[in-house]
N, C-alpha and C positions, 0 to 999 in steps of 0.2 A: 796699770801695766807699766812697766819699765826695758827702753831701751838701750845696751850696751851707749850706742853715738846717739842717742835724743833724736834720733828719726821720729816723725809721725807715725804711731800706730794706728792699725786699722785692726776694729774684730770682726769676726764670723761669727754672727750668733744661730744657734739652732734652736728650738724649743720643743719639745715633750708631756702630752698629758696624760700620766699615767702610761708614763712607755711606748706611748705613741707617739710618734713625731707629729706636730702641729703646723698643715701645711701653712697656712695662712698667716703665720709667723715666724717659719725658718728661712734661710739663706739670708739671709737679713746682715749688709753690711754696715759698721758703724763707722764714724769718723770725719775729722779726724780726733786724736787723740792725744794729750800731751804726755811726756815720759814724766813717769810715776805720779800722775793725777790724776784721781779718782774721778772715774766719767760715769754719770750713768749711760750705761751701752743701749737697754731696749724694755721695752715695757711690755707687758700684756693687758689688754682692757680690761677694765674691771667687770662687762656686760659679758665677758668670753669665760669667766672664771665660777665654778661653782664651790659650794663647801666641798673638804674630805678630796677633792682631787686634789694628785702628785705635780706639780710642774715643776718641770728641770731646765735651765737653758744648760746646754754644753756652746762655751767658749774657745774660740779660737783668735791669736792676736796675730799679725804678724807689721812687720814695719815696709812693707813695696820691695822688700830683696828675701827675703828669710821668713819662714814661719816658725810658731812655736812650734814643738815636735809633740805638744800634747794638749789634747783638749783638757778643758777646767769644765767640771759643773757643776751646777747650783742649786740645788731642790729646795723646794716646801711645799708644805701641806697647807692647804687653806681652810682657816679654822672658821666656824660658824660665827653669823653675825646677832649679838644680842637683838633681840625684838626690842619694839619700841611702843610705850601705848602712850599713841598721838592725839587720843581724843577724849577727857571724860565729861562725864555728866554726872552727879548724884544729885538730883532731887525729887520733887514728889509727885503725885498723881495730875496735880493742879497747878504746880511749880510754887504753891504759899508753902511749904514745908510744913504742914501741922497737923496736931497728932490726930486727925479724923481723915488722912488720903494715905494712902501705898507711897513709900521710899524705894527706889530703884535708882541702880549703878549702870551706867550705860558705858563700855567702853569700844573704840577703833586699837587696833594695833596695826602696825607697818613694822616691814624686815625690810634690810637687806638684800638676805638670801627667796626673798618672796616664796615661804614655806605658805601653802595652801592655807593650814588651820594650826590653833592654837589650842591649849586649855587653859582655862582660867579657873585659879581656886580662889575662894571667895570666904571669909570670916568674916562674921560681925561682931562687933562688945556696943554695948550700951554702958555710956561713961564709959569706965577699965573691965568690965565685967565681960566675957565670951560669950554669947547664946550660941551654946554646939549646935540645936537644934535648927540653924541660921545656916551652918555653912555648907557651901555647892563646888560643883566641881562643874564648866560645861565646857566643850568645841565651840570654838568660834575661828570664823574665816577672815583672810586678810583683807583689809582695808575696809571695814563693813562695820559700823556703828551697832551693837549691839547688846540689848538688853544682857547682863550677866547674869542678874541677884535682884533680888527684891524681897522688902519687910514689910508685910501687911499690917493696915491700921490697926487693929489686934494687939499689936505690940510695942506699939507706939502710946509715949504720954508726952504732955506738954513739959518743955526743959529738960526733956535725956536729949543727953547726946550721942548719935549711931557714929560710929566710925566702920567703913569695910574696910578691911584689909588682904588685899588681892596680891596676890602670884601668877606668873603667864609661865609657860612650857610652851616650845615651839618644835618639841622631838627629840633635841637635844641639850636645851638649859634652861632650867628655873631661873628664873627671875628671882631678885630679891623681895621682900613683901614691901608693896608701896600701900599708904593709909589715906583714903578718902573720908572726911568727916562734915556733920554738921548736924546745928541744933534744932531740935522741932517745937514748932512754937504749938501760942494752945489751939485749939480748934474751933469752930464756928462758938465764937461769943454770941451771948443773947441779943438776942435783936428787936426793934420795937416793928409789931405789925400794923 
């Protein structure tokens, strides 16, 4: 804000969501203010704000004798917050990794915007190779440790290596594919009875 004689300014801020004025954050005076430096005038919590709503402040400056003759306002839209998977696990029935137990992908995800549930897709390759017949699609809930995928001993040999490669959707954005991998060793060597 700038004044003609360097008076201290003072604003009036209002704020708006989605066209409603937002008691709990208007009338709000700020100050003081230096002529023509950039102040931040007022904030809105981030605990108050959801995706997809409009918040507007409408501004108002004046200097203790004069006011501006027109409000200034401000919008945006608050865009979604990428998910985040905060927890995995890939290994196997028994946790030795080898090729005689079940391989499973166990993932947590955390938002943001703490969206309910997610989907997760799910591909496997053995080495570079895709087994289509491998890949899932399921729901899962936030912050909840959960099995996604699994590869039965069946399809497992000793020295492949399974990589999953997973995508999350949270309603509104794919994830990019992140790659879990590891190698299966051999399975119960002979033993002396």
């Amino acid at each position: 804000a700038t004044d003609n004689d360097t008076d201290t300014i003072t604003a009036y801020v209002r704020w708006f969501n989605d066209s409603t004025e937002w008691p709990d954050y208007t009338d709000n005076r700020v100050t003081p203010m230096g002529d023509n430096v950039f102040t931040l005038a007022d904030t809105i919590n981030e605990t108050t704000i959801k995706k997809h709503e409009n918040w507007t402040a409408m501004i108002q400056i004046d200097d203790g004798t004069v006011n501006a003759s027109d409000w200034v306002n401000a919008s945006l839209v608050v865009k979604n917050s990428p998910q985040n998977i905060s927890d995995v696990t890939l290994n196997s029935t028994l946790t030795f990794n080898k090729s005689d137990e079940d391989i499973s992908l166990w993932l947590r995800i955390t938002d943001l915007d703490n969206e309910t549930y997610f989907t997760v897709h799910t591909r496997w390759f053995n080495h570079l190779t895709e087994d289509t017949s491998l890949q899932s699609t399921l729901n899962i809930s936030l912050d909840v440790l959960t099995n996604v995928s699994t590869v039965t001993a069946g399809n497992l040999t000793a020295g492949s290596n399974w990589t999953a490669m997973v995508r999350t959707y949270d309603g509104d954005l794919n994830s990019t594919f992140v790659n879990y991998s590891m190698t299966i060793q051999d399975g119960d060597l002979p033993g002396i009875n």
